[in-house]
C-alpha atoms as one frame of an Amber mdcrd trajectory, in Angstrom:
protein
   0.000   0.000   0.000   1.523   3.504  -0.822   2.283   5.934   2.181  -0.771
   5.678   4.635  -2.580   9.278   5.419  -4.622   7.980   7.806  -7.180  11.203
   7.565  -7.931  12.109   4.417  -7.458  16.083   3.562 -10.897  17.904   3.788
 -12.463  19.723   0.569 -10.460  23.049  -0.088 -12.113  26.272   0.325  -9.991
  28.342  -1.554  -8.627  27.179  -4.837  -5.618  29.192  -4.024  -4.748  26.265
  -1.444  -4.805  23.953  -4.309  -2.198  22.214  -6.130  -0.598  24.349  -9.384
  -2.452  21.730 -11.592  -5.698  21.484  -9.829  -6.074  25.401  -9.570  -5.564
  25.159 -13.549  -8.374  23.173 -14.100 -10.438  25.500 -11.352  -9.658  28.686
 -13.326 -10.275  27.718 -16.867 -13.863  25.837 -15.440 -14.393  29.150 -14.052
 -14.597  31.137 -17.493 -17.900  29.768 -18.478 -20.292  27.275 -17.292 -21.045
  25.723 -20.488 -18.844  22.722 -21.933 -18.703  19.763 -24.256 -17.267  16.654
 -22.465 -14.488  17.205 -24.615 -13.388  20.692 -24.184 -13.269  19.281 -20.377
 -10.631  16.298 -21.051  -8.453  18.812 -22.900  -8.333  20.959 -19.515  -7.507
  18.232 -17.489  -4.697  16.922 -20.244  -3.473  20.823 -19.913  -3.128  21.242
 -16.374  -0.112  18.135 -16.657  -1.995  16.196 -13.370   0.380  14.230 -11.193
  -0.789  11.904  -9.084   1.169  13.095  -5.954  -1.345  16.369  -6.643  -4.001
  14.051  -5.679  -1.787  12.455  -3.011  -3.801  15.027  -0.003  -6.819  12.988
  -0.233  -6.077   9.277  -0.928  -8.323   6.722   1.099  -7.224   3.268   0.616
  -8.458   2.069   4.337 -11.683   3.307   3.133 -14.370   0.968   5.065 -14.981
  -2.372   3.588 -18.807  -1.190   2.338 -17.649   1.182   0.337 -16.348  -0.156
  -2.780 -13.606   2.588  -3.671 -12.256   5.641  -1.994 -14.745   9.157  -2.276
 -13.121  12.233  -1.104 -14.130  15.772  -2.310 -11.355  18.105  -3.735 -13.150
  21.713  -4.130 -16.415  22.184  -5.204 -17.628  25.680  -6.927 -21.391  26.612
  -7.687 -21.879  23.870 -10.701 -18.513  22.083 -10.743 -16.788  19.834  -8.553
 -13.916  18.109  -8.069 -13.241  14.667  -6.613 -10.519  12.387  -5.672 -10.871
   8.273  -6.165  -8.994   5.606  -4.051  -8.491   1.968  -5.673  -7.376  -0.433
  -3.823  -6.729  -3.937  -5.599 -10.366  -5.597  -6.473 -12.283  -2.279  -5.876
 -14.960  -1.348  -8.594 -17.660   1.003  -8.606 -21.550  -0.216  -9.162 -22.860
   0.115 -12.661 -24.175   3.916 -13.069 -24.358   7.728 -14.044 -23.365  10.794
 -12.716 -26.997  12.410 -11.576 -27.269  15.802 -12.627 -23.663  16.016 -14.305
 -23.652  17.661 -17.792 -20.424  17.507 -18.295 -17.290  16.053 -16.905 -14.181
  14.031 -17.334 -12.276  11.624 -14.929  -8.147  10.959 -15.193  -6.668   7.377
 -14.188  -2.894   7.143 -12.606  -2.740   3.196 -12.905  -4.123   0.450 -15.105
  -7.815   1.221 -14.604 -10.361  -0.927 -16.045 -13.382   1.118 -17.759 -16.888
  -0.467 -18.926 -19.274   1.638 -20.651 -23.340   0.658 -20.883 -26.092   1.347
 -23.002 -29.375   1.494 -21.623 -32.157   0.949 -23.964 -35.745   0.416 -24.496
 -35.861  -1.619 -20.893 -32.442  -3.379 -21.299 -28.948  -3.122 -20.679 -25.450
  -4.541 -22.378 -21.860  -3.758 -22.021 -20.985  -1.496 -25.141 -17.478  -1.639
 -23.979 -14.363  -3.094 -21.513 -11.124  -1.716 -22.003  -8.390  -0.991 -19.674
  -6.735   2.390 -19.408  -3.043   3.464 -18.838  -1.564   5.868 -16.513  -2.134
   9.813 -17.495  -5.616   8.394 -19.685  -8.226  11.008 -19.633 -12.408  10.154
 -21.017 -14.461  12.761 -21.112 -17.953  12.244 -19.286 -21.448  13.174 -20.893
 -24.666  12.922 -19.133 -25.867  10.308 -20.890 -22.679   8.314 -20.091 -23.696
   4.861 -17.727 -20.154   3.166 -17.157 -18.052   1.384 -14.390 -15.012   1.808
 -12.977 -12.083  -0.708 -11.376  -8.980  -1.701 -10.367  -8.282  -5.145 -11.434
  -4.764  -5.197 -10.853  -2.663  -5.625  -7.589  -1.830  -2.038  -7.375  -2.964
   0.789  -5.596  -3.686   4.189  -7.612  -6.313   7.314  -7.409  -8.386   8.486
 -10.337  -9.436  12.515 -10.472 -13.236  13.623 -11.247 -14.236  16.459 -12.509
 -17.967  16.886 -13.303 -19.912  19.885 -14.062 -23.274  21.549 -15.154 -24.330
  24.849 -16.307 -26.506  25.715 -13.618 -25.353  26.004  -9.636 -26.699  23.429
  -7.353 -25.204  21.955  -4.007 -24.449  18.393  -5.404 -23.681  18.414  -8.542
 -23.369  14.429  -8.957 -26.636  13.766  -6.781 -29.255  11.669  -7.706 -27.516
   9.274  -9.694 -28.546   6.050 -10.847 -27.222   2.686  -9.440 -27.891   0.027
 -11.661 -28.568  -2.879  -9.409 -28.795  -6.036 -12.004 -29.316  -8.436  -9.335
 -33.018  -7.706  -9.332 -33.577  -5.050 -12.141 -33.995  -2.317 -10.282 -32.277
   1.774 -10.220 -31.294   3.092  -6.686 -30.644   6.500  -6.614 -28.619   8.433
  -4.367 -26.574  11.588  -3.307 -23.009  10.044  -2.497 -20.850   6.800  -3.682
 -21.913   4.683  -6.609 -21.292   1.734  -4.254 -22.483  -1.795  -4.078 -24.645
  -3.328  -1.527 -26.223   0.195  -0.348 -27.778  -0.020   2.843 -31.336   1.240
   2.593 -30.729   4.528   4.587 -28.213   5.646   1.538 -30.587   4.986  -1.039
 -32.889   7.800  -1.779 -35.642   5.720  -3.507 -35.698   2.901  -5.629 -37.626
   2.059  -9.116 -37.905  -0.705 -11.765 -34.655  -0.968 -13.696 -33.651  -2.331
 -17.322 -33.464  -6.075 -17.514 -29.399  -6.570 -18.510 -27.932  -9.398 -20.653
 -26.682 -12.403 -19.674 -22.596 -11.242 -19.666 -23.653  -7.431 -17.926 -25.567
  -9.421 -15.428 -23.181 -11.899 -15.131 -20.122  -8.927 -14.640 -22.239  -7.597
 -11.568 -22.900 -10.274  -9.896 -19.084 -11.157  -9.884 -18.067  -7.528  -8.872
 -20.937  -7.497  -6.082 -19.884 -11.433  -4.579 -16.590  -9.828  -4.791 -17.549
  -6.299  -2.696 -19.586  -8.549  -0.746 -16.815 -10.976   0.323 -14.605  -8.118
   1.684 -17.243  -6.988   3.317 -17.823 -10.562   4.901 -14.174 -11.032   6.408
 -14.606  -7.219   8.108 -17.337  -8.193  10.088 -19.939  -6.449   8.616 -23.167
  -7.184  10.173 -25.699  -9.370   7.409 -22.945  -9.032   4.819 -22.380 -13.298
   4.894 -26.106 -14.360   4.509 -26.116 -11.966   1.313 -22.803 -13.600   0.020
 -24.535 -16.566   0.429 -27.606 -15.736  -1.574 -25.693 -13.729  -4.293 -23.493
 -16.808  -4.967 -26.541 -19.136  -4.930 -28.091 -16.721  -7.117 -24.940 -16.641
  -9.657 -24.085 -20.284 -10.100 -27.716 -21.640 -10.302 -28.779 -23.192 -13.531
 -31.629 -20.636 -13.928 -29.746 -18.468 -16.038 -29.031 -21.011 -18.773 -32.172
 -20.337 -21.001 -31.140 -16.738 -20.756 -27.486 -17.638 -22.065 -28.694 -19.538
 -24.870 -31.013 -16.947 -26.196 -27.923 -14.462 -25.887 -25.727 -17.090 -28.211
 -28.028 -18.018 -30.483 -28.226 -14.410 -31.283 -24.331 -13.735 -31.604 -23.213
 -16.940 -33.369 -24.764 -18.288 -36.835 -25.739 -21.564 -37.984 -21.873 -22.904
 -38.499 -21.171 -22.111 -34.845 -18.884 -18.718 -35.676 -19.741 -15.288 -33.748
 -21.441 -12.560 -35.945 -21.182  -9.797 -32.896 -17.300  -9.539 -32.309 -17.947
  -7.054 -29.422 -19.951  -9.423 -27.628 -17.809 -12.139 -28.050 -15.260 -10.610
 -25.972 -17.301  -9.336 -23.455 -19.302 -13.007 -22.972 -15.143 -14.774 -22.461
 -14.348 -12.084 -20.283 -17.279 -11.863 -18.033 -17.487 -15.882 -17.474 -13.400
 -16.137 -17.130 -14.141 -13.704 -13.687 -17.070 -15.620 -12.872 -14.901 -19.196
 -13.335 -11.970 -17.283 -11.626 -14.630 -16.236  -8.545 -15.508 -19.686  -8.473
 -12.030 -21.609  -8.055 -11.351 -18.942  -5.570 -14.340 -19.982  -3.506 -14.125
 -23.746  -4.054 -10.263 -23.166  -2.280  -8.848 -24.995  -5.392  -5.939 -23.888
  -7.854  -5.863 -24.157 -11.323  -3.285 -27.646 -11.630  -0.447 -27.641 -13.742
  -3.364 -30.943 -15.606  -4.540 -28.459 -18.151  -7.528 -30.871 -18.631  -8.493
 -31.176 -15.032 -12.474 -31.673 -15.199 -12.450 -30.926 -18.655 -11.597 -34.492
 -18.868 -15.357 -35.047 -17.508 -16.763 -32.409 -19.750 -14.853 -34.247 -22.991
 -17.026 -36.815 -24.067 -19.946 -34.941 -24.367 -18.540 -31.939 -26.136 -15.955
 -33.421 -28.362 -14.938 -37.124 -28.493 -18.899 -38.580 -28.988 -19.597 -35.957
 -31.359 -16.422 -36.400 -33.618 -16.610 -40.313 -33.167 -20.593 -39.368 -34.522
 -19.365 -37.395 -37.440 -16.389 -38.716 -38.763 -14.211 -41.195 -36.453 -16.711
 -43.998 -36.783 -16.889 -43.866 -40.541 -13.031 -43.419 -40.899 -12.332 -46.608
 -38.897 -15.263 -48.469 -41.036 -13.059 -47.630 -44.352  -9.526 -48.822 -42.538
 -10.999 -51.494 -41.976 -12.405 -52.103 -45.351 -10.156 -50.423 -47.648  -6.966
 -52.546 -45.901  -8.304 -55.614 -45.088  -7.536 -55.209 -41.319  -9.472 -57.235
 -38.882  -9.863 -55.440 -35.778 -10.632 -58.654 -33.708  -7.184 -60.449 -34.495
  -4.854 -57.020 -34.051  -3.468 -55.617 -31.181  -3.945 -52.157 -30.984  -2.073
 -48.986 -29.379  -3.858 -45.803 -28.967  -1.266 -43.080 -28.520  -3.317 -39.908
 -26.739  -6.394 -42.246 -25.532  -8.394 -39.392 -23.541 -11.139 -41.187 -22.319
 -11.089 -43.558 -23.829 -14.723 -43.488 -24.907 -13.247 -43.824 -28.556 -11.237
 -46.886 -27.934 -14.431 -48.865 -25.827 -15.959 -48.476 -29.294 -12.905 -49.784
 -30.847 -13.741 -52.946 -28.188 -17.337 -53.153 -28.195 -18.401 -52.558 -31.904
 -15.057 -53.337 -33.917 -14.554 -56.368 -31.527 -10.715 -55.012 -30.670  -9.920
 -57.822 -27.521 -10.111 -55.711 -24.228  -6.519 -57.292 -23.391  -5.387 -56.625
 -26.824  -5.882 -53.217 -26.842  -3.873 -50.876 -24.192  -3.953 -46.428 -24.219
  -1.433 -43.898 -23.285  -1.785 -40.352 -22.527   0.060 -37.607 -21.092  -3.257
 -36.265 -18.715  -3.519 -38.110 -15.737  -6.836 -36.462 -15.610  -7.863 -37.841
 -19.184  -6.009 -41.663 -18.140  -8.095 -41.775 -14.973 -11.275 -41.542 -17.680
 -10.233 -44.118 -19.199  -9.300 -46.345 -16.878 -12.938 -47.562 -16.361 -13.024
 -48.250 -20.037  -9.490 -49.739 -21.187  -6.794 -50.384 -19.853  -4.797 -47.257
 -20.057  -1.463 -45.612 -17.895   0.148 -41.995 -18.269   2.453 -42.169 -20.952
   4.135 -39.799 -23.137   4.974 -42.011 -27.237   8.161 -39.991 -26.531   9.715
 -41.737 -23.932   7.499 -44.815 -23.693   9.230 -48.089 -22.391   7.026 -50.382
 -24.007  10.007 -53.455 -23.581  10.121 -54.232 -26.848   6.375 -54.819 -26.983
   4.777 -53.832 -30.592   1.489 -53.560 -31.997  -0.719 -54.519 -35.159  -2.144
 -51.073 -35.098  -1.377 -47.647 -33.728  -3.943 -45.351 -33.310  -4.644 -41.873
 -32.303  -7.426 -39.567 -32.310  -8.310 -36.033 -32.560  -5.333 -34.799 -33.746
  -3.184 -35.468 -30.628   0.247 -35.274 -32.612  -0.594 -31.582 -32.991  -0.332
 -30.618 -29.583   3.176 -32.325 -28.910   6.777 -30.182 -29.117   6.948 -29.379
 -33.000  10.499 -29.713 -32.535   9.987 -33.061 -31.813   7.037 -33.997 -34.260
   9.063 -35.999 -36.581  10.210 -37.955 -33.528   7.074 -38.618 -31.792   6.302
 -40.421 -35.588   9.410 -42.345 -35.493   8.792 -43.738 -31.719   5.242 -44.943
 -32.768   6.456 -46.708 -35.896   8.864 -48.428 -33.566   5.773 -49.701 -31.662
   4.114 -51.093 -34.778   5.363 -54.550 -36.060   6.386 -54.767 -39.653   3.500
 -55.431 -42.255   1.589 -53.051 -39.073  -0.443 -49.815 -39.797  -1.285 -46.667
 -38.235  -4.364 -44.543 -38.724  -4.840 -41.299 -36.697  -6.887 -37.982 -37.570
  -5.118 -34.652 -38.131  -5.932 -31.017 -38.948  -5.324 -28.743 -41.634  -3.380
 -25.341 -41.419  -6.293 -23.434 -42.633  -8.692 -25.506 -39.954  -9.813 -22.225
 -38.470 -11.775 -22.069 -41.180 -13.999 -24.501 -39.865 -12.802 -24.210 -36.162
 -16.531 -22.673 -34.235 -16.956 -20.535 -31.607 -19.560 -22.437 -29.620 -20.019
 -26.337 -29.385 -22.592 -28.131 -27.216 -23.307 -31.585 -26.095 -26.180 -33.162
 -27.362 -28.502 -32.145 -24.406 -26.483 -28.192 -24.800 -26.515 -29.224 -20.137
 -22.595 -28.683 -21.356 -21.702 -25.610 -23.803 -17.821 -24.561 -24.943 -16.813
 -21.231 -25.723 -13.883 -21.168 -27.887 -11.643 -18.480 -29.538  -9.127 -19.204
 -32.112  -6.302 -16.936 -33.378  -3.011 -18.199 -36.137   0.148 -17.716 -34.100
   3.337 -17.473 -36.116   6.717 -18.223 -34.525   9.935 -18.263 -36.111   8.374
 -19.161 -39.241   5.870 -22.088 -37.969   2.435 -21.694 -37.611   0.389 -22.485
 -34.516  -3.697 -22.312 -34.094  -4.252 -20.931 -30.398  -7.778 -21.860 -28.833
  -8.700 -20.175 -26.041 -11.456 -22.478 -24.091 -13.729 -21.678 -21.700 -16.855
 -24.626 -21.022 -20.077 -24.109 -18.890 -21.306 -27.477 -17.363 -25.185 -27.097
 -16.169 -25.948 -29.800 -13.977 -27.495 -30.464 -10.399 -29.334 -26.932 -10.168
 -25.481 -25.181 -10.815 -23.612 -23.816 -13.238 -19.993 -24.901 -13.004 -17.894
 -23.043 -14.957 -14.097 -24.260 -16.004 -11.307 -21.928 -17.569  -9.256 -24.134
 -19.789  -6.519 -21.571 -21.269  -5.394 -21.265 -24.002  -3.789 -24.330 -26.305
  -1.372 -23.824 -29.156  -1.753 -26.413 -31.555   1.206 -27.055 -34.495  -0.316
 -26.667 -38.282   2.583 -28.181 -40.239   1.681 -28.689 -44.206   0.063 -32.016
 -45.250   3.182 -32.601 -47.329   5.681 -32.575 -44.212   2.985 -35.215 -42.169
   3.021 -37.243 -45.332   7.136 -37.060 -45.554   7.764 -38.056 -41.527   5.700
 -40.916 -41.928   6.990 -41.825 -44.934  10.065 -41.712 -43.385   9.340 -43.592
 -40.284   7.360 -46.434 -41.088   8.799 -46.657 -45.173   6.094 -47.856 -46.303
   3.194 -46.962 -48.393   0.919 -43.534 -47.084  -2.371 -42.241 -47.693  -4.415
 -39.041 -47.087  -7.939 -39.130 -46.663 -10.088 -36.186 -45.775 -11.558 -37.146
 -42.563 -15.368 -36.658 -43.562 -15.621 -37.471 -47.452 -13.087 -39.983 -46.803
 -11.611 -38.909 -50.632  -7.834 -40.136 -51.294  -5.832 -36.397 -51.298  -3.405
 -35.907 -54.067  -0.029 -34.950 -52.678  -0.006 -31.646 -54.199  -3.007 -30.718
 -51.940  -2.384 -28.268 -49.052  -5.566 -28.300 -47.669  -9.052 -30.719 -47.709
 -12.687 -29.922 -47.929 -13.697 -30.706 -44.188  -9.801 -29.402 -42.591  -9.579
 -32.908 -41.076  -7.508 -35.732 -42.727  -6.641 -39.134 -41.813  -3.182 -40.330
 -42.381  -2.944 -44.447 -43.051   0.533 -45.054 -43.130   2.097 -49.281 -43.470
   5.209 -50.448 -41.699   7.692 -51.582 -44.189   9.545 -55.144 -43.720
């Protein structure tokens, strides 16, 4: 925490008293009492602000209620000039700034900023953006925003709002948006959260928000409400309790899928960019609220419980679509008999893929063993298969080799690409001569296809996902960025997954390793038509390809 002033300077009286800068912006408000929000920021940028100006009235041990530091500066007849504390976590209720004209408000650390619009009965976040030291916005009347400090610093913001008639309180009887039950408080003093009754004026019906504003303030008010919870303050744990009931519960889910199927077309792809990013970053606070409460840490397992989530959302709908049929054709096209080959499944997951392999290809349970690097995923698929953590790159298999090697959703993409070609080699060491592999792989241009939202069949389990190209040194890497929403038992539990780089070498380089490695014959199927591709292709009609590839000797 900076230097503590443990009382807070009192309003100056006369502007001479004031710092060089703040007397600036005094004076020049003085000339005239009308302004455009603009005019207004280019004071403040003029008077050259420092933060130490502000220094006088910084409240960081401001009481646990209150959900920032509030301390007047200097007021005149229709201006005034305030002073804002942030310690880490503190942000501001949703609202406006009463009978403010004009106005504009100065950040000295990396402030967070949200602005609304209000409309026709309902309310969504136009905007979240973060601002740097020195920023400056200019403030309208018709401007319904939020402010926060979302870092671990502490820093003070400066207000200046204005009017062009006199009145004592120049910011009274502003709206608090309180989301929680649709409803507007307004009052005289801090835009806080959780206003006792005696600091709310009145109260009347409020716009109904969407699911990510709604969603943002319940987060932000668990959050003031928790503070307020380990001070002591009286009633503040039973309303913790309700909010968080309130947040997690299942209820909401209708609401969320009315709000998707609005934002994201047919093929699964956002059409609303803006509200895109506000939907990720509103539910990775609520899943980051939520491992905070459940005492847990994200583990170094990226696909801790999304292992449980898997099946549902990817492995039975891809075994559905394509998998199945693509194992049908090896089968076929290559003569293989699943019931007399022993099989390895490099990357198993679940497993849910490989029970098939046993229960409708007739694979022998004993004949038929998994690896993967997730102890998570193994411990899946341990009630299916038999299955141990193992990584193809250093597996000690004793000189053990199998008919078949298989893997599955483009697992060799997410391995070291500087040790691709390897991971190849070690599986076709694993394979007996005359052997084959089959596994699925991706395009480079797979974004193309890659959606924004997936679902289970049942949508109880829904999967946001965000996909950029990454280039790096010259090699090209698809980066998801995952977050799923499980609905089950009356809650919504909500998992933050990261973000996963995946390694888009050219179809010609996969064809060449395993050419290489197992020297025999290769093929290249796309994954859904299941046409052979010609090896001048660089790309396939569904993205997905299967690679067949025959141990020589």
């Amino acid at each position: 925490m900076p230097k503590a002033i443990t009382t807070p300077q009192p309003p100056v009286k006369d502007k001479k008293l004031l710092p060089a800068s703040l007397r600036y912006i005094v004076e020049k408000l003085e000339e005239r009492k009308e302004w455009k929000p603009s005019e207004v920021r280019r004071v403040v940028l003029d008077a050259g602000v420092r933060q130490e100006d502000l220094q006088p009235w910084a409240d960081y041990r401001h009481p646990a209620a209150d959900s920032y530091g509030r301390r007047l500066i200097y007021a005149e007849g229709n201006f005034e000039m305030m002073a804002m504390s942030w310690a880490p976590g503190d942000f501001s209720a949703i609202h406006d700034h009463g009978y403010t004209q004009w106005g504009a408000v100065q950040v000295f650390g990396p402030a967070e900023h949200a602005t609304f619009r209000v409309d026709e009965g309902r309310i969504s976040t136009l905007s979240r953006s973060q601002f740097k030291a020195g920023d400056v916005v200019g403030v309208s009347h018709t401007l319904v925003h939020q402010m926060g400090n979302p870092a671990d610093e502490y820093f003070q913001t400066l207000h200046v709002y204005g009017r062009p008639q006199d009145i004592d309180n120049v910011t009274g009887d502003a709206r608090v948006y309180n989301l929680e039950n649709e409803t507007i408080q307004r009052v005289d003093g801090g835009v806080f959260f959780a206003l006792p009754e005696e600091e709310v004026k009145w109260t009347e019906p409020g716009p109904r928000p969407d699911f990510p504003t709604r969603l943002r303030h319940m987060v932000e008010l668990a959050r003031r409400l928790r503070k307020m919870t380990e001070a002591g303050v009286p009633g503040s744990r039973r309303r913790l309790e309700e909010v968080l009931k309130d947040l997690y519960s299942d209820k909401h889910r209708v609401q969320l899928l009315r709000c998707l199927e609005a934002n994201v077309d047919e093929n699964g792809h956002e059409s609303n960019s803006v509200y895109w990013r506000n939907l990720n970053h509103e539910l990775k606070e609520a899943a980051q609220l939520q491992s905070e409460l459940q005492d847990t840490q994200r583990p170094e397992d990226n696909f801790h419980h999304y292992a449980e989530l898997y099946d549902a959302l990817i492995c039975q709908p891809c075994l559905d679509n394509f998998m199945r049929g693509y194992l049908k054709f090896f089968e076929k096209q290559y003569g293989i008999s699943f019931p007399e080959s022993s099989l390895l499944s490099v990357g198993c997951g679940t497993g849910l893929v490989e029970r098939e392999l046993i229960d409708e290809f007739g694979v022998s349970y004993e004949q038929l063993f998994g690896i993967d690097i997730s102890q998570a995923m193994v411990s899946e698929a341990s009630r299916r298969i038999r299955a141990e953590v193992g990584d193809i790159l250093d597996f000690d298999a004793e000189g053990k080799t199998w008919d078949v090697a298989f893997s599955g959703l483009n697992v060799f993409h997410y391995l070291d690409f500087k040790r691709l070609e390897e991971a190849i080699l070690r599986t076709a060491e694993r394979v007996s001569p005359g052997g084959y592999f089959i596994g699925d792989f991706i395009t480079p241009d797979h974004i193309r296809w890659y959606p924004n939202l997936m679902y289970s069949a049942d949508k109880q389990v829904i999967s946001l996902r965000t996909p950029r190209l990454v280039e790096e040194n010259g090699r090209v890497f698809q980066e998801s960025e995952i977050i799923n929403i499980n609905f089950g038992d009356g809650l919504m539990e909500l998992n933050y997954a990261g973000k996963h780089l995946r390694f888009l070498p050219p179809l010609h380089r996969i064809r060449t390793y395993f050419e290489r490695a197992f020297g025999g014959r290769v093929d290249l199927y796309d994954a859904h038509s299941l046409e052979l591709i010609p090896d001048w292709a660089d790309s396939c009609q569904s993205t997905r390809y299967v690679v067949v590839a025959r141990k020589g000797g």
